[in-house]
C-alpha positions as CSV (number, residue, x, y, z in Angstrom):
1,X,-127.5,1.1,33.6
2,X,-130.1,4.0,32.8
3,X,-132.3,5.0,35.5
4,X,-135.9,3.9,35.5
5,X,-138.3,6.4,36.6
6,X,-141.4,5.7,38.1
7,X,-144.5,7.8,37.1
8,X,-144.6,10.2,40.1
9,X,-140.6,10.8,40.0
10,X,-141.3,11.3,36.4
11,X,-144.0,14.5,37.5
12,X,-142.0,15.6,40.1
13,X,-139.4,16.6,37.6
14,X,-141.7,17.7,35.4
15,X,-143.1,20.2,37.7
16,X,-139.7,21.1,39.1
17,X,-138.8,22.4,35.6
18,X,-142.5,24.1,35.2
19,X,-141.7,25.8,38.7
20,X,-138.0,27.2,38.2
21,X,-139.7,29.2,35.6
22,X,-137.4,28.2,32.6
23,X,-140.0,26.2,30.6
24,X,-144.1,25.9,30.5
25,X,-145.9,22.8,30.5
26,X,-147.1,24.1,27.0
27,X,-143.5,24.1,25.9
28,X,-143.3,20.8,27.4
29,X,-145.8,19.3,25.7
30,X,-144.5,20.7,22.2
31,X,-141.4,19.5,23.0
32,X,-143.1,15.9,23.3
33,X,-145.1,16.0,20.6
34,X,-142.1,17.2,18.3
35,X,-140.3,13.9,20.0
36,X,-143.2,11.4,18.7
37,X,-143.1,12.8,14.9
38,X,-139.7,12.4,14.9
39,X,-139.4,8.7,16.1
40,X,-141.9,7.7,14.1
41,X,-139.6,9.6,10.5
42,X,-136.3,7.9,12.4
43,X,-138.1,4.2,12.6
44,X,-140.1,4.8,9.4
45,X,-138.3,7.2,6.9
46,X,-140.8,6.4,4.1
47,X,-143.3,8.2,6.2
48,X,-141.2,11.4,6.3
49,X,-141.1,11.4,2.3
50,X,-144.2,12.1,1.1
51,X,-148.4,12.1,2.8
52,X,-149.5,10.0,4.2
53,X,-153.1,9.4,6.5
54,X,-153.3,9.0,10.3
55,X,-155.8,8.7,13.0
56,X,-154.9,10.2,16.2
57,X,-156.7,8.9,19.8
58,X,-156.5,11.1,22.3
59,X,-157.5,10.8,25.9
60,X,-158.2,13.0,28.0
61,X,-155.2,14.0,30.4
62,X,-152.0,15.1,29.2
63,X,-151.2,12.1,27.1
64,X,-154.0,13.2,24.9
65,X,-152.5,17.4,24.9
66,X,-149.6,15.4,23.8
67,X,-151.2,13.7,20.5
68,X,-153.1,16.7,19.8
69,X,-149.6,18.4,19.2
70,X,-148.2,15.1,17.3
71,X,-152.1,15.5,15.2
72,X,-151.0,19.4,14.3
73,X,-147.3,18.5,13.3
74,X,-148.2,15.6,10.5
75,X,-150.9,18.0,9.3
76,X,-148.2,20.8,9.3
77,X,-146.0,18.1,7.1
78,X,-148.8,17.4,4.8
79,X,-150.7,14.5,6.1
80,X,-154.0,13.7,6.3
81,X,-155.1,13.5,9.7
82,X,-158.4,12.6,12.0
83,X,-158.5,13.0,15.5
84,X,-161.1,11.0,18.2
85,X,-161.0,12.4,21.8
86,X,-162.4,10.2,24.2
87,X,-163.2,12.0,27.3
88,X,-164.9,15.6,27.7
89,X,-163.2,18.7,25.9
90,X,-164.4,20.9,28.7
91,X,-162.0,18.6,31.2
92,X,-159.4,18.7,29.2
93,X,-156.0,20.3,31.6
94,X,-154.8,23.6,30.9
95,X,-152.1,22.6,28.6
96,X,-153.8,19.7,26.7
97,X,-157.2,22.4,26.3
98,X,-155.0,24.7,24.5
99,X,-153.0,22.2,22.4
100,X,-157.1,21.0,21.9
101,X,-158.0,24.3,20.7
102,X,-154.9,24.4,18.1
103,X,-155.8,21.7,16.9
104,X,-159.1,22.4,15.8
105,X,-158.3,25.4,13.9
106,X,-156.7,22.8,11.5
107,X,-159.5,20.0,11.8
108,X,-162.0,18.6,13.5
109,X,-161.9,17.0,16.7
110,X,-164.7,14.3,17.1
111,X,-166.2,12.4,19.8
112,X,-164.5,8.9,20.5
113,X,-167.2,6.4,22.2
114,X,-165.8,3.1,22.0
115,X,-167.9,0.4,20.1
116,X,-170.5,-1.5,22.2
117,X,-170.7,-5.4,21.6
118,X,-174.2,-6.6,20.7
119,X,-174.3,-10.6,20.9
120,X,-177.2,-10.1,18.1
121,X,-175.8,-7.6,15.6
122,X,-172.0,-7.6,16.7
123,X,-169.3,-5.1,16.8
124,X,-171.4,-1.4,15.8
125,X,-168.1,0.0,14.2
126,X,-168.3,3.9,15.2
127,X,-166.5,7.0,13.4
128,X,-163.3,5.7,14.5
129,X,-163.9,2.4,14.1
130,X,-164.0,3.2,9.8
131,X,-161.0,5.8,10.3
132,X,-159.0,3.3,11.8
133,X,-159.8,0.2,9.2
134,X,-158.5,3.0,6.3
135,X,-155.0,4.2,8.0
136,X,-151.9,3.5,7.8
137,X,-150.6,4.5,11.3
138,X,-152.6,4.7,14.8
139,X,-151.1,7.3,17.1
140,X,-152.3,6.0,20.6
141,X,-152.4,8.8,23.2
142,X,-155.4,8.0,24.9
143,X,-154.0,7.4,28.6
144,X,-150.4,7.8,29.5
145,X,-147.7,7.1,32.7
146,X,-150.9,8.7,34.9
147,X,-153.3,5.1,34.0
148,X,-154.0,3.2,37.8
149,X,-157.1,1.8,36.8
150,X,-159.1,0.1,34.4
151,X,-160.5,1.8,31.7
152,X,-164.2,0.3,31.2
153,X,-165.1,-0.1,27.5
154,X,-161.3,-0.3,26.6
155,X,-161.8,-3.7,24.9
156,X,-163.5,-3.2,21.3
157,X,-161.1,-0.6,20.3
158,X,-158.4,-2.3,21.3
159,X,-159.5,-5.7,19.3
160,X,-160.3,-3.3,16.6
161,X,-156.9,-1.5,16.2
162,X,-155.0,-4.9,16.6
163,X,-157.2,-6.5,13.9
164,X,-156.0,-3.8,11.3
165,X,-152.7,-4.1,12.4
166,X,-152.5,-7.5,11.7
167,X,-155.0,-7.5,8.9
168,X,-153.1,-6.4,5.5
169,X,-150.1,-8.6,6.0
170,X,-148.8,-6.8,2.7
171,X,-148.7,-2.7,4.6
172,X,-150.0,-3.3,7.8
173,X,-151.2,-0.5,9.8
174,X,-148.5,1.2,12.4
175,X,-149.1,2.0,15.9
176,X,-147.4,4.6,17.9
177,X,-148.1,4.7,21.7
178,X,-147.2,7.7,23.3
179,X,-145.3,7.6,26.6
180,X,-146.6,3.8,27.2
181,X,-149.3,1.9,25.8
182,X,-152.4,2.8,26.6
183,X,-153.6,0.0,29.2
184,X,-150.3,-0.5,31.2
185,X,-148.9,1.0,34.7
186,X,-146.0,3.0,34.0
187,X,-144.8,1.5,37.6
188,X,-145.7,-2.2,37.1
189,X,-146.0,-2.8,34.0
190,X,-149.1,-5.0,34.1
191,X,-152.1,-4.4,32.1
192,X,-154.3,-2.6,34.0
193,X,-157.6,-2.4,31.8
194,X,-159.6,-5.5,31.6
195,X,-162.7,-6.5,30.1
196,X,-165.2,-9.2,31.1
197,X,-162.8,-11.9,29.5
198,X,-159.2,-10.4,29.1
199,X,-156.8,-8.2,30.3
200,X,-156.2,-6.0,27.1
201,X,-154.1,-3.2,26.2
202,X,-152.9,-1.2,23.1
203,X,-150.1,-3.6,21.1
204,X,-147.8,-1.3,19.8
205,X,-145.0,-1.2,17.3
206,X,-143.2,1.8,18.8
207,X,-143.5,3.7,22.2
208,X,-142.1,6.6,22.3
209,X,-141.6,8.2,26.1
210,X,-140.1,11.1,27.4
211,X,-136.7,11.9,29.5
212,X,-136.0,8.2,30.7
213,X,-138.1,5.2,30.6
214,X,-140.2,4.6,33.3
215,X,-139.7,1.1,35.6
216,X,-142.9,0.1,33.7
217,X,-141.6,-0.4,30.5
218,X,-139.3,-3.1,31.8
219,X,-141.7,-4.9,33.6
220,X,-144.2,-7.8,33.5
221,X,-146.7,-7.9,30.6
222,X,-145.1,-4.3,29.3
223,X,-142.5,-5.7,27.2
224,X,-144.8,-7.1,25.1
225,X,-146.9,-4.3,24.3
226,X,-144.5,-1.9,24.0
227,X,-142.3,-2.6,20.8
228,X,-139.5,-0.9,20.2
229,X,-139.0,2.2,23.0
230,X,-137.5,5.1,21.7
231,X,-136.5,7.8,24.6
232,X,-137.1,11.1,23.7
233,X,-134.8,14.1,25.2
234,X,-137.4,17.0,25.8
235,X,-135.1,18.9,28.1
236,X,-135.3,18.0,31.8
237,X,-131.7,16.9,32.4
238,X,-130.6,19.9,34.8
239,X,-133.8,18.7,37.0
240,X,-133.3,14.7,37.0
């Protein structure tokens, strides 16, 4: 049976490898982002053949350095590609700042507020809101194995992406979570964001993690969210 990591085990390698001195967290994070692109070619091989467009969410810990580097590599292959951060550049860690800062020397990174809910005028359907009604795949890195809480606010994107996933039944939109769908405990997997009605998180088609999966993925409401999982090697074996 492969070995379940649980989100702390999971950092403790991480930084195990960081310390020896044999790889960076920067390389790390390349290494992860190289691992999303290439699940989503391996699960989609139409995508690998030709441009397409993609919105990229990031958040802002490590999950989002991580879709900054997946945001650089489609654009590298020819896509179009728009990227939201939710959270504050300035707070960004070390690793995900720079992968931030590489980014934008491709394209824009804008601000991602999440759409309020007006009982009189409805949904007000941001920047993102529009970029994610005209794209073809969603890559959702806005929080990863790290998520403990709930994430106030979460519930209109969410509602939104799953609407335009399910929308076009004839090329509906693909989502891509990276590490775990944005919502869920890596160590429980319950859904950990709520809003004032519903427990919500991101419903993905594919989740692509890193290493091993985590005991999250296998549990509770996980399973439904996640997809298909595809486990990524990024080179952590001789610390595991």
């Amino acid at each position: 049976m492969t070995e379940l990591l649980t989100a702390a085990q999971m950092r403790d390698i991480e930084q195990a490898a960081i310390e020896s001195g044999e790889v960076t967290g920067l390389e790390l994070m390349e290494r992860a982002g190289a691992g999303v692109v290439e699940a989503i070619f391996e699960e989609w091989p139409e995508l690998a053949k030709t441009s397409h467009r993609a919105v990229v969410l990031c958040g802002p810990g490590n999950n989002g350095g991580d879709g900054f580097v997946v945001a650089r590599l489609l654009y590298e292959w020819g896509w179009e590609v728009e990227v939201f951060l939710y959270g504050d550049e300035d707070k960004l860690p070390p690793d995900a700042k720079v992968n931030c800062e590489r980014w934008r020397e491709m394209g824009e990174v804008k601000a991602f507020s999440f759409p309020e809910l007006s009982a009189k005028d409805g949904t007000d359907f941001n920047d993102a809101a529009y970029s994610i009604s005209e794209t073809g795949l969603i890559v959702d890195a806005l929080f990863g194995t790290g998520l403990t809480r709930p994430i106030r606010g979460l519930h209109p994107v969410l509602k939104l992406i799953d609407l335009y996933i399910n929308f076009d039944d004839l090329m509906p939109a693909k989502i891509v979570s990276v590490d775990i769908p944005s919502g869920i405990s890596a160590d429980t997997g319950k859904v950990v964001t709520r809003n004032w009605i519903a427990w919500d998180a991101v419903q993905s088609n594919l989740t692509v993690t890193f290493h091993r999966e985590k005991l999250g993925h296998r549990l509770k409401h996980c399973p439904d969210y996640c997809g298909k999982i595809v486990v990524k090697d990024i080179g952590l074996s001789k610390w595991s």
